[in-house]
C-alpha positions as CSV (number, residue, x, y, z in Angstrom):
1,X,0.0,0.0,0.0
2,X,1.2,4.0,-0.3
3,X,1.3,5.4,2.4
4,X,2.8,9.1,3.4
5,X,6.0,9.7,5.2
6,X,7.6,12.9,5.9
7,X,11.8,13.6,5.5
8,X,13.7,15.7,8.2
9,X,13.3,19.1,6.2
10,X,9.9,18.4,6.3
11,X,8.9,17.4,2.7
12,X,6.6,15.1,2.4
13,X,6.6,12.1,0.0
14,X,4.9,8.7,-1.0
15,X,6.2,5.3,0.1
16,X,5.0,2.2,-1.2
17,X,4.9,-0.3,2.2
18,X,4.7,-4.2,1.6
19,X,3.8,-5.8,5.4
20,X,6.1,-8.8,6.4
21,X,4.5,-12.0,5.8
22,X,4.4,-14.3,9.4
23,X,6.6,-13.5,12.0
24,X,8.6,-10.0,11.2
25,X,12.3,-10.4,10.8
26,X,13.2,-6.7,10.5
27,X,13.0,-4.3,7.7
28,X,14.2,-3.3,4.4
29,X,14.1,0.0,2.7
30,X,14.4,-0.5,-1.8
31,X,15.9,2.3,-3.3
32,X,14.7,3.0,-7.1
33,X,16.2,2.9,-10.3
34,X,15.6,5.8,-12.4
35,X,11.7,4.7,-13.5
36,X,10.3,5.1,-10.4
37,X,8.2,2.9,-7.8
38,X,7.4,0.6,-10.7
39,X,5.4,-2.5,-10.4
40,X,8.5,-4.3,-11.5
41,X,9.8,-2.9,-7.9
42,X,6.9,-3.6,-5.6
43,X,7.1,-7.6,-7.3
44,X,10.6,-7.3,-5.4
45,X,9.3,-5.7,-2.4
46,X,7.1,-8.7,-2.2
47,X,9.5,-11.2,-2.6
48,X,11.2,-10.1,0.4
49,X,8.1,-9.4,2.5
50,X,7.6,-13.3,1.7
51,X,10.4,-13.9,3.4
52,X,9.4,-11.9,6.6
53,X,10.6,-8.5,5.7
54,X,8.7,-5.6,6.1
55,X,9.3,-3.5,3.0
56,X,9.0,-0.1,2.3
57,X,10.3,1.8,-1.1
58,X,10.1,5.3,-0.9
59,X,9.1,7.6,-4.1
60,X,12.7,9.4,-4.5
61,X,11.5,11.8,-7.8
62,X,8.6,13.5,-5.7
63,X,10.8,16.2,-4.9
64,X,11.3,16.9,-8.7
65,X,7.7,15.2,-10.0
66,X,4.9,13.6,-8.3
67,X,3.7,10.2,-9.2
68,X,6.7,9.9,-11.2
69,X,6.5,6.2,-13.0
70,X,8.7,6.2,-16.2
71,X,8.3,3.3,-19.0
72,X,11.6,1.6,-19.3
73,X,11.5,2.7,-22.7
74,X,12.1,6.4,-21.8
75,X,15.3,6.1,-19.7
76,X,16.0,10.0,-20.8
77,X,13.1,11.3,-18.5
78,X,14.1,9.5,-15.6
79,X,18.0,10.1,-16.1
80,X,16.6,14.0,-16.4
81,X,14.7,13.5,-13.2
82,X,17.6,11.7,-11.3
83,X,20.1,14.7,-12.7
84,X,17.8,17.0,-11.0
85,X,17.5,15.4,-7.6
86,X,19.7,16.5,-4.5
87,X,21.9,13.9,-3.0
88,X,21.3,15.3,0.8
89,X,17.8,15.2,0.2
90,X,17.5,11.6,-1.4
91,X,19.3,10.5,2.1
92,X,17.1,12.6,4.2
93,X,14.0,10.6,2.5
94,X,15.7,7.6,3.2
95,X,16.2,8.1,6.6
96,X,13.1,8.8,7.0
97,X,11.9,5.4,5.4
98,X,14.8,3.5,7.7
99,X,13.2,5.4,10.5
100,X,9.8,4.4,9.5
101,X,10.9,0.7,9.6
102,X,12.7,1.1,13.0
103,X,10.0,2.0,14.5
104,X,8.5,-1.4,14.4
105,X,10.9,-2.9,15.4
106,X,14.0,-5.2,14.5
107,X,17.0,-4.2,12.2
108,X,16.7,-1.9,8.7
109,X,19.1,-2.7,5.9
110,X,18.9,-0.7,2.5
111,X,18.9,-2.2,-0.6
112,X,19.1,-0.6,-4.1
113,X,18.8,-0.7,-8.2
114,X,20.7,1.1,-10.6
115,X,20.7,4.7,-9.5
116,X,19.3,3.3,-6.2
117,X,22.4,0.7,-5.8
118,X,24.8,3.9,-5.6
119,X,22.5,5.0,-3.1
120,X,22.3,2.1,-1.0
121,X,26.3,2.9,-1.1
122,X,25.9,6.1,0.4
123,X,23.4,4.7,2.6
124,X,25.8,2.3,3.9
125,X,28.0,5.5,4.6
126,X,26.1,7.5,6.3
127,X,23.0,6.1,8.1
128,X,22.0,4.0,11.1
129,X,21.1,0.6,9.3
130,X,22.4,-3.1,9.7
131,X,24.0,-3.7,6.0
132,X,22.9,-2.8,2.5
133,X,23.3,-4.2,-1.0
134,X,23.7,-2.5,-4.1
135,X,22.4,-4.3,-7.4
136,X,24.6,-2.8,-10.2
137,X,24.8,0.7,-8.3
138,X,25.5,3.4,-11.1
139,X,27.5,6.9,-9.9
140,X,30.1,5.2,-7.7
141,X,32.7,7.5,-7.8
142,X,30.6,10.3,-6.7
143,X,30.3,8.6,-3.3
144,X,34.2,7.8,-2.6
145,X,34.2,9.9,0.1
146,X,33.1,8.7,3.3
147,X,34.5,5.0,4.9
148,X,31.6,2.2,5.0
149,X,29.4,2.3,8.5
150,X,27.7,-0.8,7.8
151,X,28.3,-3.7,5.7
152,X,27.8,-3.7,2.1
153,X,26.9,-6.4,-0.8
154,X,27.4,-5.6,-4.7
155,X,26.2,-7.6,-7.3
156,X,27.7,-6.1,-11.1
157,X,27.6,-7.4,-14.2
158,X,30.5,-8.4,-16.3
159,X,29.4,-6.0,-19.3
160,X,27.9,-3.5,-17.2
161,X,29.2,0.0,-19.2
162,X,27.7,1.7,-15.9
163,X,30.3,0.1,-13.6
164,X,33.3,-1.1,-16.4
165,X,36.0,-2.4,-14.2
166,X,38.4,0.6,-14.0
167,X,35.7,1.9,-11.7
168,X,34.7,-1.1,-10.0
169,X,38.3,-1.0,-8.9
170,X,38.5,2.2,-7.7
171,X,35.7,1.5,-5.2
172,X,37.5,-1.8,-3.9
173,X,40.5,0.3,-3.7
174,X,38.7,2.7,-1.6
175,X,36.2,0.3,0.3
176,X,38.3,-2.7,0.6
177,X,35.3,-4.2,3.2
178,X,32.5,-4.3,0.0
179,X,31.6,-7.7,-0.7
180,X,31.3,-8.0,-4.6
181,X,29.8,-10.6,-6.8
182,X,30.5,-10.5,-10.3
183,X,27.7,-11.9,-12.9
184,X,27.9,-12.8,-16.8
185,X,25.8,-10.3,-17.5
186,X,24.9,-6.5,-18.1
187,X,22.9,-3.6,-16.4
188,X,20.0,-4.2,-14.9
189,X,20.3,-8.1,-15.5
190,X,17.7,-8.8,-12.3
191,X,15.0,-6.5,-13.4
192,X,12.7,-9.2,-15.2
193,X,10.5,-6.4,-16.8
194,X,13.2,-5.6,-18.7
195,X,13.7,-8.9,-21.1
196,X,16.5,-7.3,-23.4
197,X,19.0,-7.0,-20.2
198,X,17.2,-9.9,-17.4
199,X,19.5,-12.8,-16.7
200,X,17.5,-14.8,-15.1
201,X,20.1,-17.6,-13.6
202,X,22.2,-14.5,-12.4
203,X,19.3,-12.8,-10.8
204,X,18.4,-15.6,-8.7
205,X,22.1,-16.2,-7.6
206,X,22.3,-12.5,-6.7
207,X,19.1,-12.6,-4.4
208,X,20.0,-16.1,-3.2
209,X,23.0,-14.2,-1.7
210,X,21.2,-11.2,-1.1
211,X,19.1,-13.5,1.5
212,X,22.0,-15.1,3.1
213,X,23.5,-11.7,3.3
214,X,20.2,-9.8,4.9
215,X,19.8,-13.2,7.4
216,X,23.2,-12.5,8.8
217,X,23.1,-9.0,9.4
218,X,20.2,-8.5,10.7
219,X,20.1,-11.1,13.0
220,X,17.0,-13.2,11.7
């Protein structure tokens, strides 16, 4: 369900909530890629709540557009959107969904697509949560500035132009802690919306880690 949760500057914004299935083993806030709070995103969401996680994936772009949902066919609108967006104030709405989790109870870990896997990054940096994991984060370098707080789990693609593997480099140069996976594939090769770039084996693997990854850190 969307509900309404409100940042520390006092904006306001959407966040889509998927309730934990059976007992509650903590929560887990999904960053976006640049569409949106897509449908392809909640189906992950609900994967995880299946597994006991409450889920909530706050709408980053409401700052910049309300009710922004952009067709994977028009990646220019969403880049624009992304361009636009302040990276203090992408945090501050993150907190605030972290927060939102933490109030229920049990652990938060932060786990993100794309433009949301860099975030998850600079989650991992700078807020109070358990672990993250970054699915193909794009941006890196811009975040090579702050030491990890919490754990942190990539999964990249082989053929990924977004992360080639002079950059993937320098973030294990700076980060030595990150945990990387590396897959035979491209970008966005767990998004099963997209057909032209979804791996499916390597998807699986990556979330099958992602699980044993989340169980460990936050205690469930």
């Amino acid at each position: 369900m969307m509900t309404k949760l409100t940042a520390a500057d006092g904006h306001e914004f959407d966040c889509w909530i998927e309730p934990a299935k059976g007992t509650r083993r903590g929560g887990l806030v999904i960053l976006q890629e640049i569409f949106g709070v897509t449908d392809q995103l909640k189906g992950v969401a609900a994967r995880y709540a299946e597994q006991g996680y409450e889920v909530a994936i706050p709408a980053l772009f409401d700052r910049q557009r309300r009710d922004a949902v952009i067709p994977f066919d028009t990646p220019l609108v969403g880049r624009d959107l992304m361009l636009a967006s302040a990276l203090d104030q992408t945090m501050a709405d993150t907190a605030a969904a972290v927060a939102a989790l933490a109030a229920n109870g049990g652990k938060v870990a932060v786990m993100g697509f794309c433009w949301g896997g860099g975030l998850a990054l600079r989650a991992a940096q700078k807020l109070d949560i358990a672990c993250a994991v970054s699915f193909y984060g794009t941006r890196l370098p811009t975040y090579l500035d702050s030491p990890l707080r919490a754990p942190l789990l990539g999964h990249f693609g082989t053929t990924d132009d977004h992360t080639p593997p002079e950059v993937l480099k320098q973030v294990q140069d700076y980060m030595p802690d990150i945990q990387v996976h590396m897959y035979e594939a491209g970008h966005a090769f767990a998004n099963d919306a997209r057909p032209a770039s979804y791996v499916q084996d390597a998807a699986e693997l990556a979330h099958q880690r992602t699980d044993a990854f989340l169980a460990e850190h936050l205690g469930a």
